[in-house]
C-alpha positions in Angstrom: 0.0 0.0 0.0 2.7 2.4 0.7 4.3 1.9 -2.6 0.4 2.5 -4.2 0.1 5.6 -2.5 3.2 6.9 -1.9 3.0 10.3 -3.9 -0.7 10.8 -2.3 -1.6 14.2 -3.7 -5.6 14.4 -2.9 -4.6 13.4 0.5 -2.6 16.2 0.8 -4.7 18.7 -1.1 -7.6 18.0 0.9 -6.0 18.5 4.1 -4.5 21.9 3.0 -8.1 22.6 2.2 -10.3 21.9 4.7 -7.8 24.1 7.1 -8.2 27.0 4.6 -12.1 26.2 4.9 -11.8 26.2 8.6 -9.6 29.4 9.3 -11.9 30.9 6.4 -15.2 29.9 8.0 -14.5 32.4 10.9 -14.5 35.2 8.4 -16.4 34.2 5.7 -19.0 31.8 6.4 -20.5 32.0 3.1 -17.0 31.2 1.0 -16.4 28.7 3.1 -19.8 26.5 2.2 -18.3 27.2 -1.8 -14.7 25.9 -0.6 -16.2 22.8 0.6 -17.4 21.3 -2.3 -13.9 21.1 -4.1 -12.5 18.1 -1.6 -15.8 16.7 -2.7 -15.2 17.0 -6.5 -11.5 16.1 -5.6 -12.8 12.5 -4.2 -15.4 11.7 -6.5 -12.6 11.8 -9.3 -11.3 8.0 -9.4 -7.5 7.9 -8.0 -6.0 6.1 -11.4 -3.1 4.3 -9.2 -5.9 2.3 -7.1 -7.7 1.4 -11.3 -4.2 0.0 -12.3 -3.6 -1.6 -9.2 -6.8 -3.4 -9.2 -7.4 -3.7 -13.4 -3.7 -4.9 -14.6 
């Protein structure tokens, strides 16, 4: 598993997001709601390494 996921970018990504969600939720409530539906759209996208690592 750590070889499969061992560049994990959404991980990462998502991470970085939802603390710029949090820290922007105490100032803009509104923005922040927006902001959370990228990590969504991020997820929903297949990861291609777990397609090739199940469908040789």
């Amino acid at each position: 598993m750590k070889q499969l996921f061992g560049r994990d970018f959404k991980g990462k990504v998502s991470v970085a997001l939802y603390l710029t969600i949090t820290i922007c939720a105490l100032f803009l409530p509104i923005l922040s709601y927006v902001l959370l539906f990228v990590p969504t759209l991020l997820w929903v996208i297949p990861d291609r390494r777990i397609e090739k690592f199940y469908n040789p």
